[in-house]
C-alpha positions as YAML, in Angstrom:
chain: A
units: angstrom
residues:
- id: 1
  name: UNK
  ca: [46.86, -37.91, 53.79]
- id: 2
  name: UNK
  ca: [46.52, -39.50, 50.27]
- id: 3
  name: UNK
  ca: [43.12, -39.23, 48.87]
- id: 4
  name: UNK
  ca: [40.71, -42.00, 48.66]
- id: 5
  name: UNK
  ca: [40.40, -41.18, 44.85]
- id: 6
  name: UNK
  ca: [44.52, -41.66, 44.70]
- id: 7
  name: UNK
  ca: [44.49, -45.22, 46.25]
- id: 8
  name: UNK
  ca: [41.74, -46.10, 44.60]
- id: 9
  name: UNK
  ca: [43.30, -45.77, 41.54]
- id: 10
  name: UNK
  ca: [46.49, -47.31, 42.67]
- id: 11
  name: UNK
  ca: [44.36, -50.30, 43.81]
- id: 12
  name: UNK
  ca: [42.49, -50.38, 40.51]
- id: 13
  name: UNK
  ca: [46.13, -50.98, 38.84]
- id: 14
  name: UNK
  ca: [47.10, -53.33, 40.85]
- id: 15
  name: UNK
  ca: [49.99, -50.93, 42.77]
- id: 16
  name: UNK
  ca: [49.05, -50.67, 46.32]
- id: 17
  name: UNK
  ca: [50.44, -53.21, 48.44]
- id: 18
  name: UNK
  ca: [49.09, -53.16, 52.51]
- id: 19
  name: UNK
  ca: [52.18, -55.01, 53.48]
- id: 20
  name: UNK
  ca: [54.73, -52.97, 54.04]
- id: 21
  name: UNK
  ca: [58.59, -53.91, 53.56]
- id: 22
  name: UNK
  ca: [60.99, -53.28, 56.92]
- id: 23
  name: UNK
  ca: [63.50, -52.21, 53.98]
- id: 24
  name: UNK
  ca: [61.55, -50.20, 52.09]
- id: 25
  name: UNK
  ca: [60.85, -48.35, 55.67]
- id: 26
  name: UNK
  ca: [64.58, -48.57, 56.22]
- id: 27
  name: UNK
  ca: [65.17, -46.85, 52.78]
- id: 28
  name: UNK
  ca: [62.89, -43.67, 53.49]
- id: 29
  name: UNK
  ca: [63.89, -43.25, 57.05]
- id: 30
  name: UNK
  ca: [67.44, -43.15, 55.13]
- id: 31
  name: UNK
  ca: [67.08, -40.18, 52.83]
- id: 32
  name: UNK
  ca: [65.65, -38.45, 56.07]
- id: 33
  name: UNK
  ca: [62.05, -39.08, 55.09]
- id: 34
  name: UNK
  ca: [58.66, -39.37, 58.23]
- id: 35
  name: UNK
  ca: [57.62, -42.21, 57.72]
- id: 36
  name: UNK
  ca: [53.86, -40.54, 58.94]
- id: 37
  name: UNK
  ca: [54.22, -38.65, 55.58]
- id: 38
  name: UNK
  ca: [51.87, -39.16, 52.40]
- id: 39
  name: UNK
  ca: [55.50, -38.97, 50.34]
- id: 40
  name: UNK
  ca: [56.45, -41.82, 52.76]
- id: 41
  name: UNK
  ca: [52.70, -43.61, 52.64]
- id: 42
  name: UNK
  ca: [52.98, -43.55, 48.55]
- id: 43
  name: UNK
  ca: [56.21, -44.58, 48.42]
- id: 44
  name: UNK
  ca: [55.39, -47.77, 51.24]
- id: 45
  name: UNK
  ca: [52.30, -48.72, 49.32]
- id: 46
  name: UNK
  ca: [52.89, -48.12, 45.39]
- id: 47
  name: UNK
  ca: [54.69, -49.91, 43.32]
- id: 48
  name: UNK
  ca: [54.43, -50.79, 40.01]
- id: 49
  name: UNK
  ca: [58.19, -51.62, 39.57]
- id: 50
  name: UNK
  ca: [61.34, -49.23, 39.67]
- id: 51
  name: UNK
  ca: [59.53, -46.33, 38.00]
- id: 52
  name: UNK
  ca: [55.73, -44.90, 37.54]
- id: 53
  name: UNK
  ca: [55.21, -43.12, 34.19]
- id: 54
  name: UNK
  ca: [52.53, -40.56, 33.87]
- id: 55
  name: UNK
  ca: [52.58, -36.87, 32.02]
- id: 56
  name: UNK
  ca: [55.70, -37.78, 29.73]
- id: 57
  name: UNK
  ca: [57.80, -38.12, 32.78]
- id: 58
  name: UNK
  ca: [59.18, -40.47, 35.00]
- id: 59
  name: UNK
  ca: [59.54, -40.71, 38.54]
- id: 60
  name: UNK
  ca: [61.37, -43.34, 40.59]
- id: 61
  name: UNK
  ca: [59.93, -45.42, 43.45]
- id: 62
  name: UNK
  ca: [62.08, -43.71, 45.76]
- id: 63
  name: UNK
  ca: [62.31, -47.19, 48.19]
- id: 64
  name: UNK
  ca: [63.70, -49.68, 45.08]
- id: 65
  name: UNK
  ca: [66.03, -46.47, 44.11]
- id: 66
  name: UNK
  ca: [67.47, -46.05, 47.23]
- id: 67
  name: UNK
  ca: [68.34, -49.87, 47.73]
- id: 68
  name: UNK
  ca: [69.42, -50.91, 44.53]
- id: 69
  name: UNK
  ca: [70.92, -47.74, 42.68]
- id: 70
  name: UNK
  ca: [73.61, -45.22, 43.86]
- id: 71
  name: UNK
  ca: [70.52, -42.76, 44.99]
- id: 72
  name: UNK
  ca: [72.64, -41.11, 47.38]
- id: 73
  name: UNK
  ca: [75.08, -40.04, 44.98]
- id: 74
  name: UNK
  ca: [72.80, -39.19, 42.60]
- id: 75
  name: UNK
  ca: [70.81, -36.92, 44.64]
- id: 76
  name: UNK
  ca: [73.87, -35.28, 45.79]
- id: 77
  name: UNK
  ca: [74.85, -34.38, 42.42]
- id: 78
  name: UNK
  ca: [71.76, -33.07, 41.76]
- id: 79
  name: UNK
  ca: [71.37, -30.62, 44.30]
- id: 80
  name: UNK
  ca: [74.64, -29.56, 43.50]
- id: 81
  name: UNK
  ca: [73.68, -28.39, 40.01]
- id: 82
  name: UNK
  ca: [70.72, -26.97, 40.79]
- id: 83
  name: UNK
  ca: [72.34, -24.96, 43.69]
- id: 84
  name: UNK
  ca: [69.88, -26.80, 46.48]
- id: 85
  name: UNK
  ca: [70.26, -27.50, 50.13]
- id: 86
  name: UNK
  ca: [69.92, -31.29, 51.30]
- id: 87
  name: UNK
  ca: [66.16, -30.48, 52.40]
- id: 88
  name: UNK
  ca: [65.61, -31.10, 48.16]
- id: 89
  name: UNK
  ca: [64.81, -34.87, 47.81]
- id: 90
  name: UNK
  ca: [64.66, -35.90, 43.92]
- id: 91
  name: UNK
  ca: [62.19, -37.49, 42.76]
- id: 92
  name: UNK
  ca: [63.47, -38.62, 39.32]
- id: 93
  name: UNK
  ca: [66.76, -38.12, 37.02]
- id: 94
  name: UNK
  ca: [67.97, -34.50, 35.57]
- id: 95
  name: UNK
  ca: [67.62, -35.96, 32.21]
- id: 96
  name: UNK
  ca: [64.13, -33.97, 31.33]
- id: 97
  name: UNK
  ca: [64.12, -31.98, 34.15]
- id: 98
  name: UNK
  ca: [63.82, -33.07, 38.08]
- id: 99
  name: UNK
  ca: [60.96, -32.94, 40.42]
- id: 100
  name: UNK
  ca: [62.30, -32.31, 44.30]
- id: 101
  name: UNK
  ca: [60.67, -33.44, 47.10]
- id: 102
  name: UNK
  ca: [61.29, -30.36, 49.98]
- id: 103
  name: UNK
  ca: [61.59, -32.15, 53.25]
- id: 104
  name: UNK
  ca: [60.98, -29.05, 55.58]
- id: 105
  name: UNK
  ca: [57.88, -27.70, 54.10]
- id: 106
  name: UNK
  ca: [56.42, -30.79, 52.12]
- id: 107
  name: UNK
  ca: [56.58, -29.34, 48.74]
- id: 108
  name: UNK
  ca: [57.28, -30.39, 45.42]
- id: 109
  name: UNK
  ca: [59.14, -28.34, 42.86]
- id: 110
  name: UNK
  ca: [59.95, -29.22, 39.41]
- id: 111
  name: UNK
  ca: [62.92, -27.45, 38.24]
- id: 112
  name: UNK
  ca: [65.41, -27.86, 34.37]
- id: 113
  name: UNK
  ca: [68.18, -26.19, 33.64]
- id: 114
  name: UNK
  ca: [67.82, -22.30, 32.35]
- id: 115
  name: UNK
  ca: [64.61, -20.08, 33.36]
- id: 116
  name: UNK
  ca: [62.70, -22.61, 35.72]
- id: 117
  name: UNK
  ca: [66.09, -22.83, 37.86]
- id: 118
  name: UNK
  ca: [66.21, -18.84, 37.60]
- id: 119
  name: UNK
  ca: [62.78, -18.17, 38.70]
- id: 120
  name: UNK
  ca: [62.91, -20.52, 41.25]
- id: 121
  name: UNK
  ca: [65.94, -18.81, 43.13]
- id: 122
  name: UNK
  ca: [64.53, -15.66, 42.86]
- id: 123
  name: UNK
  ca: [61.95, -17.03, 44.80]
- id: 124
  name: UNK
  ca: [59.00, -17.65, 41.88]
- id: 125
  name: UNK
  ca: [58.90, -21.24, 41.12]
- id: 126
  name: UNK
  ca: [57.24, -21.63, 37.50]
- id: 127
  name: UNK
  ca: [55.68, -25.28, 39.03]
- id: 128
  name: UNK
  ca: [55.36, -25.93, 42.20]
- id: 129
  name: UNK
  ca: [52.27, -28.45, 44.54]
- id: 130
  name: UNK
  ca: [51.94, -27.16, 47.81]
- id: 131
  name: UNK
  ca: [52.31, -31.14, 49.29]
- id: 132
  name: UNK
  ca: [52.88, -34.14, 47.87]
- id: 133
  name: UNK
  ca: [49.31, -34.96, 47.76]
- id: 134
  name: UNK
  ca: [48.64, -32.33, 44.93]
- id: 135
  name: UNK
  ca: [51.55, -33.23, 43.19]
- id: 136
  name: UNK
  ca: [50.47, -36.70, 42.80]
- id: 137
  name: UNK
  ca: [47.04, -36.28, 42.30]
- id: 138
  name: UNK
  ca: [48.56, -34.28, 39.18]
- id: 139
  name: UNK
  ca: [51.37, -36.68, 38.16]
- id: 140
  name: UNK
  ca: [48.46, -39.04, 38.34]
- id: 141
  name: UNK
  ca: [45.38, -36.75, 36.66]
- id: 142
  name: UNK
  ca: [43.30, -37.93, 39.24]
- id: 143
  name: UNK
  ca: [41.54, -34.31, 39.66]
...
Protein backbone atom coordinates (compact mmCIF):
# COMPACT_ATOMS: atom_id res chain seq x y z
CA UNK A 1 0.00 0.00 0.00
CA UNK A 2 1.33 3.59 -0.61
CA UNK A 3 2.08 5.42 2.51
CA UNK A 4 -0.01 8.09 3.93
CA UNK A 5 3.21 10.30 3.98
CA UNK A 6 3.50 9.49 -0.07
CA UNK A 7 -0.07 10.73 -0.93
CA UNK A 8 0.12 13.28 1.20
CA UNK A 9 2.71 14.73 -0.57
CA UNK A 10 1.24 13.98 -3.90
CA UNK A 11 -1.91 15.77 -2.64
CA UNK A 12 0.12 18.69 -1.32
CA UNK A 13 1.34 19.15 -5.15
CA UNK A 14 -1.58 18.98 -6.52
CA UNK A 15 -0.90 15.22 -8.28
CA UNK A 16 -3.35 12.85 -6.87
CA UNK A 17 -6.43 12.61 -8.67
CA UNK A 18 -9.44 10.15 -6.87
CA UNK A 19 -11.02 9.75 -10.22
CA UNK A 20 -9.68 7.26 -11.94
CA UNK A 21 -9.50 7.05 -15.94
CA UNK A 22 -11.13 3.57 -17.59
CA UNK A 23 -7.99 4.17 -20.01
CA UNK A 24 -5.50 4.76 -17.80
CA UNK A 25 -6.83 1.28 -16.13
CA UNK A 26 -6.89 -0.09 -19.66
CA UNK A 27 -3.20 1.01 -20.13
CA UNK A 28 -1.77 -0.87 -16.93
CA UNK A 29 -3.86 -3.92 -17.29
CA UNK A 30 -1.98 -3.71 -20.87
CA UNK A 31 1.66 -3.94 -19.92
CA UNK A 32 0.40 -6.89 -17.63
CA UNK A 33 0.20 -4.71 -14.55
CA UNK A 34 -2.65 -5.69 -11.03
CA UNK A 35 -4.40 -3.18 -10.97
CA UNK A 36 -4.58 -3.99 -6.75
CA UNK A 37 -0.84 -2.98 -6.96
CA UNK A 38 0.74 0.28 -5.29
CA UNK A 39 2.80 0.50 -8.93
CA UNK A 40 -0.78 0.38 -10.38
CA UNK A 41 -2.42 2.76 -7.39
CA UNK A 42 0.54 5.49 -8.15
CA UNK A 43 0.33 5.27 -11.53
CA UNK A 44 -3.99 5.63 -11.36
CA UNK A 45 -3.69 8.52 -8.97
CA UNK A 46 -0.43 10.68 -9.85
CA UNK A 47 0.02 12.75 -12.35
CA UNK A 48 1.71 15.71 -12.79
CA UNK A 49 1.92 15.43 -16.65
CA UNK A 50 3.91 12.85 -18.90
CA UNK A 51 6.88 12.67 -16.52
CA UNK A 52 7.72 13.21 -12.56
CA UNK A 53 11.26 14.55 -11.96
CA UNK A 54 12.93 13.91 -8.69
CA UNK A 55 16.81 12.78 -7.87
CA UNK A 56 18.20 14.03 -11.38
CA UNK A 57 16.07 11.49 -13.08
CA UNK A 58 13.04 11.05 -14.81
CA UNK A 59 10.43 8.64 -14.77
CA UNK A 60 7.37 8.36 -17.03
CA UNK A 61 3.72 8.16 -15.93
CA UNK A 62 3.55 4.79 -17.16
CA UNK A 63 -0.55 5.29 -18.12
CA UNK A 64 0.08 8.66 -20.57
CA UNK A 65 3.29 6.55 -21.93
CA UNK A 66 1.58 3.66 -22.77
CA UNK A 67 -1.33 5.55 -24.68
CA UNK A 68 0.34 8.13 -26.41
CA UNK A 69 4.04 6.91 -27.12
CA UNK A 70 5.31 3.63 -28.75
CA UNK A 71 5.83 2.17 -24.94
CA UNK A 72 5.57 -1.20 -26.15
CA UNK A 73 8.32 -0.97 -28.43
CA UNK A 74 10.30 0.82 -26.33
CA UNK A 75 10.19 -1.47 -23.51
CA UNK A 76 10.91 -4.27 -25.76
CA UNK A 77 14.04 -2.80 -26.85
CA UNK A 78 15.03 -2.25 -23.61
CA UNK A 79 14.90 -5.51 -22.19
CA UNK A 80 16.61 -6.62 -25.05
CA UNK A 81 19.77 -4.66 -24.23
CA UNK A 82 19.83 -5.24 -20.91
CA UNK A 83 19.39 -9.06 -21.47
CA UNK A 84 15.83 -9.06 -19.35
CA UNK A 85 12.81 -11.26 -19.45
CA UNK A 86 9.30 -9.51 -20.12
CA UNK A 87 8.61 -9.68 -16.18
CA UNK A 88 11.10 -6.15 -16.40
CA UNK A 89 8.62 -3.22 -16.81
CA UNK A 90 10.62 0.22 -17.48
CA UNK A 91 10.03 2.80 -15.77
CA UNK A 92 11.82 5.55 -17.76
CA UNK A 93 14.22 5.83 -21.00
CA UNK A 94 17.92 4.13 -21.24
CA UNK A 95 19.22 7.52 -21.79
CA UNK A 96 20.79 7.89 -17.99
CA UNK A 97 20.19 4.63 -17.03
CA UNK A 98 16.61 2.70 -16.58
CA UNK A 99 14.69 1.85 -13.53
CA UNK A 100 12.56 -1.68 -14.12
CA UNK A 101 9.59 -2.40 -12.56
CA UNK A 102 9.79 -6.60 -11.86
CA UNK A 103 6.27 -7.81 -12.26
CA UNK A 104 6.71 -11.27 -10.45
CA UNK A 105 8.30 -10.17 -7.31
CA UNK A 106 7.35 -6.34 -7.11
CA UNK A 107 10.77 -4.98 -7.25
CA UNK A 108 12.47 -2.19 -8.65
CA UNK A 109 15.94 -2.31 -10.12
CA UNK A 110 17.87 0.43 -11.59
CA UNK A 111 20.30 -0.80 -14.01
CA UNK A 112 23.07 1.42 -16.98
CA UNK A 113 25.09 0.00 -19.19
CA UNK A 114 28.67 -1.52 -17.84
CA UNK A 115 29.10 -2.71 -14.01
CA UNK A 116 25.43 -2.13 -12.67
CA UNK A 117 24.19 -4.49 -15.66
CA UNK A 118 27.17 -6.95 -14.61
CA UNK A 119 26.43 -7.13 -11.03
CA UNK A 120 23.01 -7.41 -11.54
CA UNK A 121 23.26 -10.74 -13.64
CA UNK A 122 25.47 -12.18 -11.40
CA UNK A 123 22.81 -11.86 -9.12
CA UNK A 124 24.07 -8.54 -6.89
CA UNK A 125 22.09 -5.64 -7.98
CA UNK A 126 24.17 -2.37 -6.98
CA UNK A 127 20.34 -0.59 -6.41
CA UNK A 128 17.61 -2.27 -5.90
CA UNK A 129 13.81 -1.33 -3.45
CA UNK A 130 12.35 -4.36 -2.33
CA UNK A 131 8.59 -2.91 -3.69
CA UNK A 132 7.57 -0.14 -5.31
CA UNK A 133 6.63 1.55 -2.20
CA UNK A 134 10.37 2.01 -1.13
CA UNK A 135 11.34 2.93 -4.37
CA UNK A 136 9.06 5.79 -4.45
CA UNK A 137 9.27 6.90 -1.14
CA UNK A 138 13.05 7.31 -2.38
CA UNK A 139 12.46 8.74 -5.89
CA UNK A 140 10.32 11.02 -3.82
CA UNK A 141 12.71 11.64 -0.44
CA UNK A 142 9.81 11.23 1.51
CA UNK A 143 11.81 9.10 4.31
Amino acid sequence: MLSLDLVDYFKDNSWWFDDISEDYKNALISIGLNLNDDISKFYLHVEDGATFYNRNQEIYQLCWFVINTDYSLMAVEARNIFNLSDDYIPLNDMSNGTYFYNLKDESVVFLDLGESLISFHNGKPEWKWTDFNSFITWYFERY
